[in-house]
Each structure stands twice: as C-alpha cells, then as structure tokens.
N, C-alpha and C positions, 0 to 999 in steps of 0.2 A: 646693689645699684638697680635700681626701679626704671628699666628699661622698655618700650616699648614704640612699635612703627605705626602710624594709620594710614590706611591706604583706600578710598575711595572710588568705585568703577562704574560702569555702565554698561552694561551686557547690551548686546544686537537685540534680543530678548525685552528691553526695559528694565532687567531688574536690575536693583543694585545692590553692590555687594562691598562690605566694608569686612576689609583685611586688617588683621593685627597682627602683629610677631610680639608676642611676652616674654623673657627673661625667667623674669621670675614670681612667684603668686603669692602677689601682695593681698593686703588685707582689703575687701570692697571691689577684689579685681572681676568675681563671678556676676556681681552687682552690675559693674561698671560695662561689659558686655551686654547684658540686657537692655541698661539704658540703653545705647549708642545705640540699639537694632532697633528699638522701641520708636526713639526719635528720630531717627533715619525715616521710617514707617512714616511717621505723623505728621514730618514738616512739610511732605511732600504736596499738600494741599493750603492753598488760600483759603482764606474766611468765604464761606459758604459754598465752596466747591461742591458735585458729588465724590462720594466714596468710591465711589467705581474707575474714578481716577485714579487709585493706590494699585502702587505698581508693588511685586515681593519684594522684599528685603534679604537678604544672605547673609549675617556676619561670620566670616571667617577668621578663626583666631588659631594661630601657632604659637603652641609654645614650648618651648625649652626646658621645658618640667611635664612628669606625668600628673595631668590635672584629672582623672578619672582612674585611679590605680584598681578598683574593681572588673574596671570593662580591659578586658582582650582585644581590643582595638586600637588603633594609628589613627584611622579616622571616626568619629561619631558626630550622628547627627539629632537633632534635638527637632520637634515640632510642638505644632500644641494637641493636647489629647485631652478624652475624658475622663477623672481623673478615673473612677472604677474600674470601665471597662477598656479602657486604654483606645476608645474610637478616635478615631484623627477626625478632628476641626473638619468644618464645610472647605476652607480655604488654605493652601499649605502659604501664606502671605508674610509668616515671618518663619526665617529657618535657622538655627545657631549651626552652626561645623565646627568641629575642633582638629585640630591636627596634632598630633604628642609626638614631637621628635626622639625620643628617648625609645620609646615604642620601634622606631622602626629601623630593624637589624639587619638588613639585608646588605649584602656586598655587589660592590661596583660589578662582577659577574653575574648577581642573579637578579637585574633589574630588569622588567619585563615592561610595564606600561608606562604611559607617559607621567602619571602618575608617581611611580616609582622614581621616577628622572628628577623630579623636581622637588619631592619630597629628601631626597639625597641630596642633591643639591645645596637645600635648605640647611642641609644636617651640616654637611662640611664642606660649604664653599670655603672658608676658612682658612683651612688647611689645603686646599687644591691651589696648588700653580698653573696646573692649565686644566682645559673643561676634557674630561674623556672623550676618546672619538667616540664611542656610544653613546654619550649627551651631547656633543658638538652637533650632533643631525640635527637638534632640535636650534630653530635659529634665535628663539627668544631665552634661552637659558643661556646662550651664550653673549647674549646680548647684556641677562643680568650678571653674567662671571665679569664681564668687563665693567659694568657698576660697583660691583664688589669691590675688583681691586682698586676703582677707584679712589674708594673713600678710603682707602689703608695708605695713599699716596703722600708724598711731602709735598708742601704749597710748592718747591722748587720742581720735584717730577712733575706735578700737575702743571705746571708753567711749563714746560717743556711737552706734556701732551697735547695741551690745546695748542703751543705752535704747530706741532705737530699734523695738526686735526686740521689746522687753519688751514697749512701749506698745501697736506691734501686734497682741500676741499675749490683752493686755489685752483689748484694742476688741475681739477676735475672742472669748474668752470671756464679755465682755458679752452679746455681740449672741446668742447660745449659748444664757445661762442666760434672757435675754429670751423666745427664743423657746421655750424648755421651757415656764416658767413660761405662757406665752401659753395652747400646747398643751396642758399643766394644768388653766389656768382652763378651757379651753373644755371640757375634757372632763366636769369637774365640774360644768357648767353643762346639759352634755347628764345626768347621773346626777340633777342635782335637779329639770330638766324633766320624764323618767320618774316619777320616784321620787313627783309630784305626779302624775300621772296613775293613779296606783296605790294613792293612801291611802285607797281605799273600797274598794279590790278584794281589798288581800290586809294582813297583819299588818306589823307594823314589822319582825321579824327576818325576815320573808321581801322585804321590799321593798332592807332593806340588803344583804342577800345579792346579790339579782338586779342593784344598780346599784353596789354598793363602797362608799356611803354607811356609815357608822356608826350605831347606832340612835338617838342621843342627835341626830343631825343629822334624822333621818327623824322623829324626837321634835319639833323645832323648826318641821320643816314643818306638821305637823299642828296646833300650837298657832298658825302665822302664820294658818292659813286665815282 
C-alpha cells in the first residue's frame, strides 16, 4: 500500500515547510520529494516579481522504512553544496530533512528532548492508549494522540464524539453568555446607583451621558423617587 500524508505550514519565520509521512519507498519517491520542495520554491512568485521575494523552503519527509541505511542517523539533513569541495550554496533556501522511524530506539524512559517526544510518538502512536505523562506536558502531541484516535473511530463513536464535543461546547457557551449577562446586570446597577445620586444635581441628559443610562430610564428614576 503506497501510503503517504502532505502537510503544508507556515513558520512565524516565513518559511514553509511541507511535511510528508511515507509508508513505503516506492519507485520515483526520492524524485518525487525534490519536486514538491523545488515547486513549493517557485510558485511562490508572480510573473515578473523580484527573487528576493523567495522565502526557504523545508521539506520534511517521515518514513517508515530506513531510506539512507549508510548514514547512522534518525535525522538527516540535505542542502545544496559544491560538488568537489563540498562548500555550502550563497543561500541555505532549499533544505530536504528526513526523519527514519526505524532508526529510532529509544524507550519511553530515555526520552530527553522535545524532539525525542514526537519522534516517538510518531513511531507508536498506534499502539498507545493513552499519551505518557512525560508526553502529556507537551499540549500539542496530545492534541495529535487525540486525532489519532480519531481516525481509528467507527462513524457511530465518531457520532457520539461530536455530540459529545457539541454539548461541551454548548455548557461552555452557556456558562459565557451567563456570566456577561451577570457582568451586564451589575454594571447597570452601578449606572442607576449613580445616576440616583445625581437627580438633584445635574439634568436628565447630562446624568445619562455621564452613567450610559438612556433619558427615558433617568426619566423613570425620577418619577420612582
């Protein structure tokens, strides 16, 4: 099965980084990377832009197979060089990353960087029923454990999560419009507290002025007295 995710981003930075998750290494798939970072690169400009427009490029590619089985590495990074002397390019504007799941052996005890978190994660969300309290800290990996199990879901749990999500989100807007209205009332309670302190001292449209009241409401004060 010729699997694979594309995932598009936008760094604070400008650059953008296009993600992939591979399965497995098809024929044209080393190829097919290059494109994607190449074109990313290029489309970024209108007919007759300058070039100084071009923002870096990142392609990030996971996969599920060791696609560099010489390199001693989890992670490798690729630039452009020359080719003798191996000098790096004027501009590092295109960058390949690889990530090789297979590569990386560490146990849920010897994960140190955030790094380590995610790349683990990667390897066996799968198999995890719930996120480790040592990757729980992280609040976006648990944000993706919960996509995860999403898509493992039946159309009937998934109908039951989104009521779920609804009703929450319901109670959460209740409790919202509650405390506005609350916050409302009191405030208007402090404008017709003043606005009674003040009906001997100054006229109706200066008293609604100074507390937001209406004159018709500063009108009803003065006929309660």
């Amino acid at each position: 099965m010729n699997c694979y995710l594309d995932v598009r981003v936008k760094l604070n930075n400008e650059q953008t980084v296009i993600i992939e998750m591979q399965v497995l290494n098809v024929e044209g798939f080393e190829k097919r990377i290059l494109y994607n970072a190449a074109k990313a690169y290029s489309i970024q400009l209108d007919q007759g832009q300058s070039y100084t427009l071009l923002d870096p490029v990142i392609a990030l590619t996971i996969t599920d197979f060791e696609m560099f089985p010489n390199l001693d590495k989890i992670i490798s990074r690729f630039i452009l060089k020359e080719k003798d002397f191996l000098v790096d390019y004027l501009i590092y504007d295109i960058e390949l990353v690889f990530v090789e799941l297979p590569k990386f052996g560490k146990k849920l005890e010897e994960l140190e960087t955030l790094t380590d978190k995610w790349i683990y994660f990667l390897k066996n969300a799968k198999s995890l029923e719930l996120v480790p309290e040592q990757m729980g800290e992280v609040p976006a990996i648990q944000k993706a454990f919960e996509v995860a199990n999403r898509a493992d879901l039946t159309r009937e749990e998934l109908e039951d999560l989104e009521h779920q999500e609804i009703y929450i989100q319901d109670q959460r807007n209740a409790t919202i419009k509650a405390v506005k209205q609350a916050v409302k009332q009191a405030v208007k309670e402090k404008a017709i507290a003043i606005a009674k302190g003040l009906l001997d001292v100054l006229d109706e449209a200066t008293i609604a002025q100074t507390t937001g009241l209406s004159i018709e409401e500063v009108q009803k004060l003065k006929q309660a007295r």
